[in-house]
Jmol script that loads the backbone (N, CA, C; Angstrom):
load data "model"
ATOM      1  N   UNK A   1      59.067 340.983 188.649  1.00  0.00           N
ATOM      2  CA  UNK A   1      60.472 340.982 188.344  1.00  0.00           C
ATOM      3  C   UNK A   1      61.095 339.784 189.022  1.00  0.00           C
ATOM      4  N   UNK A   2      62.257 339.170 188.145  1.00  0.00           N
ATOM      5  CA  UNK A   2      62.995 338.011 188.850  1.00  0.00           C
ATOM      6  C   UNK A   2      64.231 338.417 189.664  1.00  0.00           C
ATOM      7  N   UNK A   3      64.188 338.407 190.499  1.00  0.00           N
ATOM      8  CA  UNK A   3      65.915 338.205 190.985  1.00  0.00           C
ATOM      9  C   UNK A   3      66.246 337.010 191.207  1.00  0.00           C
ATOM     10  N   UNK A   4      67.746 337.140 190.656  1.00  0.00           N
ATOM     11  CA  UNK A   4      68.309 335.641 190.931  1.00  0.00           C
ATOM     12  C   UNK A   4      69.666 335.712 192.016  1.00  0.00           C
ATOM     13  N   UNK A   5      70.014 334.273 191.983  1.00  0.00           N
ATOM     14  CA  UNK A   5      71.149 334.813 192.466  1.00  0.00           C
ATOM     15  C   UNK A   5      71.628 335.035 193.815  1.00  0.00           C
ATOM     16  N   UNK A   6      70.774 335.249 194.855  1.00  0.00           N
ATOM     17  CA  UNK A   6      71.441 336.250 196.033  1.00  0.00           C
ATOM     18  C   UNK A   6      71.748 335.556 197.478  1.00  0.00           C
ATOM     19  N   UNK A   7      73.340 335.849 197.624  1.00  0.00           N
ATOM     20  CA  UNK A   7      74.188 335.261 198.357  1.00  0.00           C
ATOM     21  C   UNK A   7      74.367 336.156 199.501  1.00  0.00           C
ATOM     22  N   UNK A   8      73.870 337.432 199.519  1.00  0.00           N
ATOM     23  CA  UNK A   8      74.147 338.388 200.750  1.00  0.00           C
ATOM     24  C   UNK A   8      72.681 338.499 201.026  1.00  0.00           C
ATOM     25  N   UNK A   9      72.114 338.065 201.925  1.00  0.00           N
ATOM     26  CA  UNK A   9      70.309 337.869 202.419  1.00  0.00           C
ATOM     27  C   UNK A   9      70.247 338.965 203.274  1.00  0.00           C
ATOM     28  N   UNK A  10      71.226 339.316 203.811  1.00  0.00           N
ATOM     29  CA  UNK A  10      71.299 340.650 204.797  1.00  0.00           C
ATOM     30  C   UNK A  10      71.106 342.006 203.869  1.00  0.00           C
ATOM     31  N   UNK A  11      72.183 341.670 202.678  1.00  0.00           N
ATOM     32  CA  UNK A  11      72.341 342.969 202.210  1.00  0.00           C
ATOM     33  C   UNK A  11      70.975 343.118 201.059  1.00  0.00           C
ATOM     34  N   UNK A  12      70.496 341.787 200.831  1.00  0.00           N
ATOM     35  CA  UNK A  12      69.146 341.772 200.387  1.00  0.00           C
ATOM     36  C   UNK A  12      68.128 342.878 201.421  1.00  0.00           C
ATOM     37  N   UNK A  13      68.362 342.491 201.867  1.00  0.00           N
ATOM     38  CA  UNK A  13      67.210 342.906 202.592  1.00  0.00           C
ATOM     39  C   UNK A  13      67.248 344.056 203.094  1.00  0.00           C
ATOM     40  N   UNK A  14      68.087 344.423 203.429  1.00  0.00           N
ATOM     41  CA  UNK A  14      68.681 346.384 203.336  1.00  0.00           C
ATOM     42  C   UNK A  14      68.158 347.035 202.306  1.00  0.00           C
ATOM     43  N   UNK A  15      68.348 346.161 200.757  1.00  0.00           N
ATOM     44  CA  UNK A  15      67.680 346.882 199.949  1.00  0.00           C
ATOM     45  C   UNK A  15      66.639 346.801 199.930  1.00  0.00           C
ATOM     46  N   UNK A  16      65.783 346.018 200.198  1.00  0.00           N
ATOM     47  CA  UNK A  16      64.092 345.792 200.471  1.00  0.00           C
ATOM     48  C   UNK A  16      63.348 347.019 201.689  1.00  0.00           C
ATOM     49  N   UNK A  17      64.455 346.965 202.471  1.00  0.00           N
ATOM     50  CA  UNK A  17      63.731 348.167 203.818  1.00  0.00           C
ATOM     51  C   UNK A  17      64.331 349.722 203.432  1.00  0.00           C
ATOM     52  N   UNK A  18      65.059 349.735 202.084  1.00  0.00           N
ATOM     53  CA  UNK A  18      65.019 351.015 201.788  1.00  0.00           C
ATOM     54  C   UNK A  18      63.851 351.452 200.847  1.00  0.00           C
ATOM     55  N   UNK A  19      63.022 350.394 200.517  1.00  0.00           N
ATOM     56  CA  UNK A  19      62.238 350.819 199.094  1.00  0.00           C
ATOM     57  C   UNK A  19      61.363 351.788 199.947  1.00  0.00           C
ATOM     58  N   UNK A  20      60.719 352.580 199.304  1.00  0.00           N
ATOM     59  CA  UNK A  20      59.704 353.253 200.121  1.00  0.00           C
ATOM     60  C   UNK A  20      58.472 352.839 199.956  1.00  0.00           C
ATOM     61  N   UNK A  21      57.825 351.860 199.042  1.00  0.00           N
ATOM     62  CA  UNK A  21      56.559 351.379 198.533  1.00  0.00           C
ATOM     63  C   UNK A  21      56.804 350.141 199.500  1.00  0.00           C
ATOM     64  N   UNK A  22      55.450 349.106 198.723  1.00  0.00           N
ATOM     65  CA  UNK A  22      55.646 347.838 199.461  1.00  0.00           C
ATOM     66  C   UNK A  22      56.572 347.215 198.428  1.00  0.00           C
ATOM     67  N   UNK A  23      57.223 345.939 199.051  1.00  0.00           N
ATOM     68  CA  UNK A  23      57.792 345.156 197.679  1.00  0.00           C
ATOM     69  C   UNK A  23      57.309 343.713 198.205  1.00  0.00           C
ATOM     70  N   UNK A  24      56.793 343.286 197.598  1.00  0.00           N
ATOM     71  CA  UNK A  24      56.057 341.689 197.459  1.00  0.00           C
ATOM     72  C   UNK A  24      56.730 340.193 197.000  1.00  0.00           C
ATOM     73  N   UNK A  25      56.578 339.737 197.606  1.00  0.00           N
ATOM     74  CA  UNK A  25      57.335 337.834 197.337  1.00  0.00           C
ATOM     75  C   UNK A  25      56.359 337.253 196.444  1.00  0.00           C
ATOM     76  N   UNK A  26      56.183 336.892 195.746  1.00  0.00           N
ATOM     77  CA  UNK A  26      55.144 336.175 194.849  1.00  0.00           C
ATOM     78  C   UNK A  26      55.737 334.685 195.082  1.00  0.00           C
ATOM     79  N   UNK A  27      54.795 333.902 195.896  1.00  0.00           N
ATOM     80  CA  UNK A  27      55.304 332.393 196.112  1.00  0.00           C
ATOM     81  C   UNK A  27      54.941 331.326 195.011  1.00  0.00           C
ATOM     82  N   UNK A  28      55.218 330.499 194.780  1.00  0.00           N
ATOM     83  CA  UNK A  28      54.812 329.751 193.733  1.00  0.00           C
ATOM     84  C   UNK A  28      53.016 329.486 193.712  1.00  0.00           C
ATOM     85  N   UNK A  29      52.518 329.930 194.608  1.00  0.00           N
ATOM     86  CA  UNK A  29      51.273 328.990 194.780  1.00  0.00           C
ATOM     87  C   UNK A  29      50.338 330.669 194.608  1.00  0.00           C
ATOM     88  N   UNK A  30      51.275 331.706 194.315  1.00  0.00           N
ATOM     89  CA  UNK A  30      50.495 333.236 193.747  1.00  0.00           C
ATOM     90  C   UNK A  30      50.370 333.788 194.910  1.00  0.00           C
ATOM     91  N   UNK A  31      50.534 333.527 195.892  1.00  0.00           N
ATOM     92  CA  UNK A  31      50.156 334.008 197.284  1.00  0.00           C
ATOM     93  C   UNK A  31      51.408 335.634 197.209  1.00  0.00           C
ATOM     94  N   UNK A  32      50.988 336.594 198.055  1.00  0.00           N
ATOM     95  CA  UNK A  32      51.936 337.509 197.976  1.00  0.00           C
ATOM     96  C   UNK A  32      52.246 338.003 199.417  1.00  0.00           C
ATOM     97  N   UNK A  33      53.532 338.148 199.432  1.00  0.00           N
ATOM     98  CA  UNK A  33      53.855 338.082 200.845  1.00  0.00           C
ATOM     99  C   UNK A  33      54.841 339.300 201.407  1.00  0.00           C
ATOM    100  N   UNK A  34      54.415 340.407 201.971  1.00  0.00           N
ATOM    101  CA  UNK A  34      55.198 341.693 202.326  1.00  0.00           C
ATOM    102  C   UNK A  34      56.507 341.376 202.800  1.00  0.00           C
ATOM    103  N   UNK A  35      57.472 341.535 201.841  1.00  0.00           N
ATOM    104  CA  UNK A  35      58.909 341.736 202.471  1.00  0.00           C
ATOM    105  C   UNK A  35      59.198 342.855 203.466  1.00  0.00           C
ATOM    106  N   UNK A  36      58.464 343.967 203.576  1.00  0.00           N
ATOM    107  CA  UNK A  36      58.781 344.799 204.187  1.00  0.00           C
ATOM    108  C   UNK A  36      58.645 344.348 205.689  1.00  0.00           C
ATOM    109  N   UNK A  37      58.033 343.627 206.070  1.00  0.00           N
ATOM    110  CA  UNK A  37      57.859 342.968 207.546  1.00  0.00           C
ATOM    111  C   UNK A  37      58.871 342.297 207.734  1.00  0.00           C
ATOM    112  N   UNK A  38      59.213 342.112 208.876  1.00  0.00           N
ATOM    113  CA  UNK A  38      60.598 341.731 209.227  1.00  0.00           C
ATOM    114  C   UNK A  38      59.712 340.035 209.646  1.00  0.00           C
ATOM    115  N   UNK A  39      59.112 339.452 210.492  1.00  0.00           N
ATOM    116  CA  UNK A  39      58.806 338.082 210.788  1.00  0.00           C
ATOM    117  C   UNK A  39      57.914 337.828 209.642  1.00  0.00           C
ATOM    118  N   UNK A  40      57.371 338.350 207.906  1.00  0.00           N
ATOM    119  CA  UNK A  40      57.425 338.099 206.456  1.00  0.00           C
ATOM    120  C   UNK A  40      58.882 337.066 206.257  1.00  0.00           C
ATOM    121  N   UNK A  41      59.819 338.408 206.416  1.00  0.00           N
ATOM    122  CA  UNK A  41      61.273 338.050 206.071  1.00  0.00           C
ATOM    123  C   UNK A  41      61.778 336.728 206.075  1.00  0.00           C
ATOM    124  N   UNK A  42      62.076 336.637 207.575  1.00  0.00           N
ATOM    125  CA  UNK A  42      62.287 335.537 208.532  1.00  0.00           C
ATOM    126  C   UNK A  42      61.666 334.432 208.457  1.00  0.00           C
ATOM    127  N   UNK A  43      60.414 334.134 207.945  1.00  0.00           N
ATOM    128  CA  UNK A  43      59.767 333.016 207.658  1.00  0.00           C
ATOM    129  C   UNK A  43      60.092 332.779 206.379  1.00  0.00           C
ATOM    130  N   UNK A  44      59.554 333.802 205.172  1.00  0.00           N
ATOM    131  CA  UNK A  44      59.186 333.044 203.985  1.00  0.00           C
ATOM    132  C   UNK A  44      60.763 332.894 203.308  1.00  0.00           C
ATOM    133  N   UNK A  45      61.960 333.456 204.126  1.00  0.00           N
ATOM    134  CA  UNK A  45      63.304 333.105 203.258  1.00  0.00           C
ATOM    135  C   UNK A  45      63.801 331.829 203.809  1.00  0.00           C
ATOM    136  N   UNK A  46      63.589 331.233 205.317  1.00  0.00           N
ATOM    137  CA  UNK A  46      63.964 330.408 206.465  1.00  0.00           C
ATOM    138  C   UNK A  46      64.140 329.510 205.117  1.00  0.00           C
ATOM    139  N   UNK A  47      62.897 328.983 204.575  1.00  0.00           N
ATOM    140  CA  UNK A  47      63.106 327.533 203.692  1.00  0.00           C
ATOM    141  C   UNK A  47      64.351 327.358 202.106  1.00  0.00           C
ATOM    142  N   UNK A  48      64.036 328.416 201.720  1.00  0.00           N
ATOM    143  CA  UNK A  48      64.367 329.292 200.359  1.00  0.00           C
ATOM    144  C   UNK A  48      65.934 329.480 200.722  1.00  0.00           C
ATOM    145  N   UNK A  49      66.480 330.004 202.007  1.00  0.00           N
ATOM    146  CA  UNK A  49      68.114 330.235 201.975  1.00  0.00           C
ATOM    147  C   UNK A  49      68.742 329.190 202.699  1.00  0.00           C
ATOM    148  N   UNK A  50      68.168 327.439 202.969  1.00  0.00           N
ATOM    149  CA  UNK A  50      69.076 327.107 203.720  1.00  0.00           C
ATOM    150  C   UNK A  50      70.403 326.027 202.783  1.00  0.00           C
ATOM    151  N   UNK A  51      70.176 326.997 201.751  1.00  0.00           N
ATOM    152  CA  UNK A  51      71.681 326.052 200.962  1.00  0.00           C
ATOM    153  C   UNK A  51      72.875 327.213 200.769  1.00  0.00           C
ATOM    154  N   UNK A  52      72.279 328.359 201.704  1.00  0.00           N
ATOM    155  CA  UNK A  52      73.557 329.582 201.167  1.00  0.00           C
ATOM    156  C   UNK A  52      73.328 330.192 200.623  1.00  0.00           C
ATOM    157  N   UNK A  53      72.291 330.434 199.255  1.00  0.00           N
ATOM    158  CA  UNK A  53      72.130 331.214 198.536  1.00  0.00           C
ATOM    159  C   UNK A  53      70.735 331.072 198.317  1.00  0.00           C
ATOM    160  N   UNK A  54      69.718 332.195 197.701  1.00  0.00           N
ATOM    161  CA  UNK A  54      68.663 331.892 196.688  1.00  0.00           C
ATOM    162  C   UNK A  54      68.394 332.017 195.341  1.00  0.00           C
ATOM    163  N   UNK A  55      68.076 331.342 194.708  1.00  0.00           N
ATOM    164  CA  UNK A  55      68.732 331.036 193.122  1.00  0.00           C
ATOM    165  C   UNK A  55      67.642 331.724 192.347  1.00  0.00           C
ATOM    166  N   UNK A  56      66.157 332.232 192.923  1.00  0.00           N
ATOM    167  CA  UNK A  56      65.343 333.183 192.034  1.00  0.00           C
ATOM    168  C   UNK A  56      64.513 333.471 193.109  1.00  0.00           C
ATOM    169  N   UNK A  57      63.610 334.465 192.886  1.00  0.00           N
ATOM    170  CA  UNK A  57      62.789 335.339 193.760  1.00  0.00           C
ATOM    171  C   UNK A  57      61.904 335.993 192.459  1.00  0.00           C
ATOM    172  N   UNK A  58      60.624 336.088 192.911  1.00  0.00           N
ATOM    173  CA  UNK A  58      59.994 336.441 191.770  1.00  0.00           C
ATOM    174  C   UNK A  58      59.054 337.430 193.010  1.00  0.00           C
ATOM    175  N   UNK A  59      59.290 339.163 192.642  1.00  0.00           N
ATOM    176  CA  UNK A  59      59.134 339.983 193.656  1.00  0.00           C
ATOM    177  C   UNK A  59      58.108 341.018 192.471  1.00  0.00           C
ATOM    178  N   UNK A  60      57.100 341.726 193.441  1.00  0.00           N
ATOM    179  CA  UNK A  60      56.425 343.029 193.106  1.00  0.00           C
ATOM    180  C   UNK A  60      56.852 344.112 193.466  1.00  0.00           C
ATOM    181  N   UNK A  61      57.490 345.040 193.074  1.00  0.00           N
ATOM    182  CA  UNK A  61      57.616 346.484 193.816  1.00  0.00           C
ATOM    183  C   UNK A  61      57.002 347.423 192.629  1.00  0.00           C
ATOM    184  N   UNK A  62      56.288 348.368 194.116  1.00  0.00           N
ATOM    185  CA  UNK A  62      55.245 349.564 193.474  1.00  0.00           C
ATOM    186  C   UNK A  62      55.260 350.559 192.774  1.00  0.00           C
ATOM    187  N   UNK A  63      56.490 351.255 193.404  1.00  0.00           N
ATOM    188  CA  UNK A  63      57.398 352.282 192.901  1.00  0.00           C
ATOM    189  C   UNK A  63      58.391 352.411 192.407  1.00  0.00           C
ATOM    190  N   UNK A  64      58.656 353.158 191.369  1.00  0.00           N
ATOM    191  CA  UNK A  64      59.548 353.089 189.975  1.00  0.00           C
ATOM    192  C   UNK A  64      60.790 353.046 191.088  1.00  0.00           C
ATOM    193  N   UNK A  65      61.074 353.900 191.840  1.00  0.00           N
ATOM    194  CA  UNK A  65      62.607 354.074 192.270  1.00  0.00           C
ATOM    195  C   UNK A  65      63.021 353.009 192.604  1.00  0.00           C
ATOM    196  N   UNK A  66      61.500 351.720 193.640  1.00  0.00           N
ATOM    197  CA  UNK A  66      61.659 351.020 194.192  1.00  0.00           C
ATOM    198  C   UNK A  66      62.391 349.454 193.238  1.00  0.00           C
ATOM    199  N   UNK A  67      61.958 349.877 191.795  1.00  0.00           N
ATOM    200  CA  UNK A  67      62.182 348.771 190.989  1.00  0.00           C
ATOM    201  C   UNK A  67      63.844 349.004 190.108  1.00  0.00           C
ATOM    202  N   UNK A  68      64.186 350.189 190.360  1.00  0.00           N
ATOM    203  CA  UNK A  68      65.766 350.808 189.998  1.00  0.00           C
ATOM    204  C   UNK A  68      66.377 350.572 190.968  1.00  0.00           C
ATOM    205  N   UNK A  69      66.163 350.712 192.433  1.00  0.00           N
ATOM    206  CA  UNK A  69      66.837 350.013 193.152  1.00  0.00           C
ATOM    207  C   UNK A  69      67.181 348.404 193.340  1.00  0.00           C
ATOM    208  N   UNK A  70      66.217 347.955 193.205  1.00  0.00           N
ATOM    209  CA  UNK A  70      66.371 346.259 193.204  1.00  0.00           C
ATOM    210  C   UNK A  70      66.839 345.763 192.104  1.00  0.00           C
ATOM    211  N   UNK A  71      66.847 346.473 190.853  1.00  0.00           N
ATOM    212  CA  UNK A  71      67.765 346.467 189.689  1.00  0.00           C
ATOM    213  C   UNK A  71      69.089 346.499 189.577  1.00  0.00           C
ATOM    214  N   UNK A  72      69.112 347.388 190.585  1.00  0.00           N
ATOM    215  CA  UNK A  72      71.021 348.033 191.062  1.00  0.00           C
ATOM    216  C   UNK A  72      71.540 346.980 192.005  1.00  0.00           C
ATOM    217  N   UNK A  73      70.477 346.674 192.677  1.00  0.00           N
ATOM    218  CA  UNK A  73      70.679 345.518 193.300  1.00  0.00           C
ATOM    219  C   UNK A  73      71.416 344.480 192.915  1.00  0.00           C
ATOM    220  N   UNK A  74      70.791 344.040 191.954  1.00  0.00           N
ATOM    221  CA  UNK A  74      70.633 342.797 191.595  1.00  0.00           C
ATOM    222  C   UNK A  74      72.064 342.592 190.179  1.00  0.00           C
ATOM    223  N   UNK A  75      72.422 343.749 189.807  1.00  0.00           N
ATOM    224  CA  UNK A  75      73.840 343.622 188.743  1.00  0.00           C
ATOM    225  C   UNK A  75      74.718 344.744 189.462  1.00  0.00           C
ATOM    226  N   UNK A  76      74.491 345.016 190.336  1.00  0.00           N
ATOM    227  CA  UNK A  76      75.718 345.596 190.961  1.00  0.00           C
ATOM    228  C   UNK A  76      76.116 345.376 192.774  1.00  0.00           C
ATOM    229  N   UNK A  77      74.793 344.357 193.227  1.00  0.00           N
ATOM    230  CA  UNK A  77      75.295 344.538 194.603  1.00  0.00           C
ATOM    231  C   UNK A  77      75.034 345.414 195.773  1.00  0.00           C
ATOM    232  N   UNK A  78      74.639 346.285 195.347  1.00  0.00           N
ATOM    233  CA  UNK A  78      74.377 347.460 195.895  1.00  0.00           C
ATOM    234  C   UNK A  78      72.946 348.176 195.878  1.00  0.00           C
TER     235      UNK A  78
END
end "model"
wireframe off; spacefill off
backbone 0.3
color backbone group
């Protein structure tokens, strides 16, 4: 799944540590990288958010709820 878009990296990521599965970073180079880890987090966004925003994210999550949430996420914010 793509997310685009995201200007609140905090509130990103609230929704990432609520999923209950894993949810995965897919980097350009296929590598996959656990968001659920907090020094994951902290590294692989460091490069990706230093203009303010990140303009796509191309993420794995396991579980259905986990992929309705990042959905809700992602057109409502929340």
């Amino acid at each position: 799944m793509k997310i685009q878009n995201i200007t609140d990296i905090e509130g990103f990521f609230k929704v990432v540590d609520e999923c209950r599965g894993p949810v995965e970073l897919i980097s350009p180079e296929g590598d996959r990288i656990n968001l659920k880890s907090r020094l994951s987090q902290y590294l692989s966004m460091a490069a990706m958010f230093s203009n303010g925003y990140i303009s796509e994210l191309d993420l794995v999550a396991h579980e259905k709820e986990d992929i309705e949430r990042l959905i809700k996420y992602m057109y409502q914010g929340e």
